[in-house]
N, C-alpha and C positions, 0 to 999 in steps of 0.2 A: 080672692077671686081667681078662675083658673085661667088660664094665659097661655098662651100657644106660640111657637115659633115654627116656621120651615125654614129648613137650612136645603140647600141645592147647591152643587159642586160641578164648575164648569171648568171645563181645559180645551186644548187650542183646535180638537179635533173634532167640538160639537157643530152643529149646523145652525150659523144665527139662527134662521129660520126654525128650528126646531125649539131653539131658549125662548127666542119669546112666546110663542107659544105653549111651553112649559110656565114660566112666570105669568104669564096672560091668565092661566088657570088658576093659578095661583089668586091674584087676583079676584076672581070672578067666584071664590069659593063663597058658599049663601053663611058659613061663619067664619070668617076672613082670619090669617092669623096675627097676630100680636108683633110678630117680629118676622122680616124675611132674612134673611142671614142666604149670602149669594157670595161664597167663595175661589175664587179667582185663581185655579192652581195652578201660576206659574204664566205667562206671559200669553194672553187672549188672542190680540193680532185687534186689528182695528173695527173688524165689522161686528165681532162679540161685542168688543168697547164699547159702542154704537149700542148698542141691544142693552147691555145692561145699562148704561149709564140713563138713555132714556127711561128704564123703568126707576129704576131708581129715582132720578128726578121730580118723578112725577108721583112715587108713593114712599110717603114720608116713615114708614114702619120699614120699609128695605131698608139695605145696607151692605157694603159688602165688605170680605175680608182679602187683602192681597197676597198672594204668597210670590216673591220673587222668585221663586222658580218650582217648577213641575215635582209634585214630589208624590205622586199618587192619589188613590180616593181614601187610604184608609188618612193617611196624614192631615191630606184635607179636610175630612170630614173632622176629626178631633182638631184643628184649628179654627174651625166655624162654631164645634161644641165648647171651645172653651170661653167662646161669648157670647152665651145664653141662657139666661136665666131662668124663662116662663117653665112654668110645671110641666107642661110636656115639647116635643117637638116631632115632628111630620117630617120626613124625607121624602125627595123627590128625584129620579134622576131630570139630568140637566136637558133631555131630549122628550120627555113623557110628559102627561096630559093627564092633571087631576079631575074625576066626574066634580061636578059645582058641589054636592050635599057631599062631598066626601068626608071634610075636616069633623061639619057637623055632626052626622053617622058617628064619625070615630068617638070623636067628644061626648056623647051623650051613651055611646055603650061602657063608655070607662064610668062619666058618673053611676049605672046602671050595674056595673062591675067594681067596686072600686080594688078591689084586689088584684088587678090586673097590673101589669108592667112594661106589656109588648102586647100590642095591637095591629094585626098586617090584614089584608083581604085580600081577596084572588082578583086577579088584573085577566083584564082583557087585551088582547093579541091585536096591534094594528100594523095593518099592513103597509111598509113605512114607503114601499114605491108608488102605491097606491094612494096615499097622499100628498107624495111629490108632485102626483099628475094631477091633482085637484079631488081627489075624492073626501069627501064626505067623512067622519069621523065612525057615520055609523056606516057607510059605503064600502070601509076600509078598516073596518072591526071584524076581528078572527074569531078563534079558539078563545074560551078563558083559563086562562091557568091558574089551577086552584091545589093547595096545599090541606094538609093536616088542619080541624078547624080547633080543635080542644087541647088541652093542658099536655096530658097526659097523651096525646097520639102524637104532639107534637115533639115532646119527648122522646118518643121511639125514634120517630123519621130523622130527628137530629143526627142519631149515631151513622148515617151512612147519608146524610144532606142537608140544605142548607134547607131550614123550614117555614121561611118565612120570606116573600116573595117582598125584597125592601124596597123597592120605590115605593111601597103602599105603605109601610110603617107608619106607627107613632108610638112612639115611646116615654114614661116618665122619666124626664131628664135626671131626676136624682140617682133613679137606678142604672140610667149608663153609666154617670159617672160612679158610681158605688162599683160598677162594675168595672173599671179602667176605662172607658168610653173605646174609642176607634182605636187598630194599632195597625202598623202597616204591612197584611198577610196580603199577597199578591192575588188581585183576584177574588179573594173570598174575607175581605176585612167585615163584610157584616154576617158571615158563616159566621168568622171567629167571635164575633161580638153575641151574637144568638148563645153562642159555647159558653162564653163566661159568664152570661147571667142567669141561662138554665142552672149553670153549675153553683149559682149563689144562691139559687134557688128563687129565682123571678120566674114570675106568674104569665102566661102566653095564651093569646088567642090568633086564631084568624078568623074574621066575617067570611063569607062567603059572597057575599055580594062582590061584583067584580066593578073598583071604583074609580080606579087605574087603566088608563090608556098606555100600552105598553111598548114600545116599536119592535118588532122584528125584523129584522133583516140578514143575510148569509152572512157580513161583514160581523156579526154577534157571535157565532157559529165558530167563525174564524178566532177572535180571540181568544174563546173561551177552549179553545182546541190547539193553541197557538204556542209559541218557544216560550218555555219556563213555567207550563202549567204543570208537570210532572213533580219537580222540585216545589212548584206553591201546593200539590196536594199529599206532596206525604211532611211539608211543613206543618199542614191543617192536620193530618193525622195524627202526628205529634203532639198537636195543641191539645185536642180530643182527650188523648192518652195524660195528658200532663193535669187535665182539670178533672180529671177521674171519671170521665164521662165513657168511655171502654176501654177496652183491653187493649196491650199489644198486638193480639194474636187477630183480635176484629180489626186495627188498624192496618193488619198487614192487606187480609183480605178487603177489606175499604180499599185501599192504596191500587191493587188489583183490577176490582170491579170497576171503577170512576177512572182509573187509567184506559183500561178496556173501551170503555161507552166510548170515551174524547178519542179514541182511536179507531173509530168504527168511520165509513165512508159517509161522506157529505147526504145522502139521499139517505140510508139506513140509520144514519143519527137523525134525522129529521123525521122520521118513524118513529121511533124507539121516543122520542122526547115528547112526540104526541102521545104517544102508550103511556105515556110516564106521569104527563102534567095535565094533560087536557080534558075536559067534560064534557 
């Protein structure tokens, strides 16, 4: 029978308010999963505590794992993967908002598919101040960001991006681990993850349907343009280059262009990334 888990990774800087409503969704999915798996990276603070532990309590498939201390998402996420069993698994981040038919949708394209290995869909943009002030899910739904939908174009887009938008994932758990599951690349642990099992030669889709509530906010902008992204993307370049997925010479110009964008001004990067991802 198939069997599902969601794993979600929380740390000290999510917004209760935003986790339970993440797990709420969770929750509330019309094929619920098998297993929640809710990893603890590194010491919560009391009002997370609060937030998970009542879910937990109250839904007997949760669970979660503790990590004494902060140690990232790529590490985290491989310490929540290494206790999980079900055939496939859902990731979620710890702030985002699954549609209800999401799990179901996924679940029934993979029976429909069975050759697949990575299943992502294009999320929708919620405007996360616009929720703070009470708005509506659909009040405060943006742009959708949509990726590459087929095998083969996702394959191209890989060599210069990350292709597959992962708070919407699901994945067959065997093929992460077949693939080394999570490793900890700053920032783009689930790029690198995409890298090594294109390179193994796992099979990718993305829906198109947008299933994922996604939060935007400047403070996103900010990290992802922030001290030590230079150093994590010509890591990731590296990686590219090492699992034979391109050249040094594309690496270099990769390293280049994606330095460029994240150095572009706050108003002309929030252009450019509409140009880029939105329908």
């Amino acid at each position: 029978m198939t069997t599902l888990a969601a794993l979600v990774t929380v740390y000290h800087r999510i917004v209760p308010e935003e986790l339970s409503e993440a797990l709420e969704s969770l929750a509330a999915q019309t094929r619920p999963a098998d297993e929640i798996v809710i990893v603890e990276d590194g010491p919560v603070g009391d009002r997370l505590r609060a937030v998970i532990d009542a879910f937990v309590d109250k839904r007997p498939e949760a669970r979660t794992v503790v990590l004494a201390r902060n140690q990232g998402s790529g590490p985290a996420s491989a310490a929540g993967m290494a206790t999980i069993t079900s055939t496939f698994v859902a990731r979620l981040d710890a702030d985002d908002i699954a549609a209800a038919d999401r799990f179901a949708r996924q679940l029934d394209w993979f029976a429909a598919h069975p050759e697949l290995d990575v299943l992502g869909t294009s999320v929708t943009e919620l405007n996360n101040a616009a929720v703070r002030a009470g708005a509506s899910l659909e009040e405060a739904a943006g742009k959708v960001r949509a990726l590459p939908e087929h095998h083969d174009a996702i394959t191209r887009y890989l060599r210069i991006n990350s292709p597959v938008n992962h708070p919407s994932v699901m994945m067959r758990t065997a093929a992460v681990v077949e693939a080394g599951g999570y490793r900890d690349v700053h920032h783009m642990e689930d790029y690198d993850l995409w890298a090594r099992l294109l390179a193994g030669g796992a099979r990718f889709h993305n829906l198109s349907e947008p299933l994922t509530y996604f939060r935007v906010s400047p403070e996103q902008f900010a990290r992802r343009t922030g001290k030590g992204m230079f150093a994590a993307e010509r890591q990731m370049q590296r990686n590219l280059v090492s699992y034979g997925l391109i050249s040094r010479p594309r690496a270099v110009v990769n390293l280049v262009v994606r330095t460029a964008y994240r150095l572009l001004p706050a108003g002309l990067l929030t252009h450019v990334y509409g140009r880029l991802f939105h329908r």
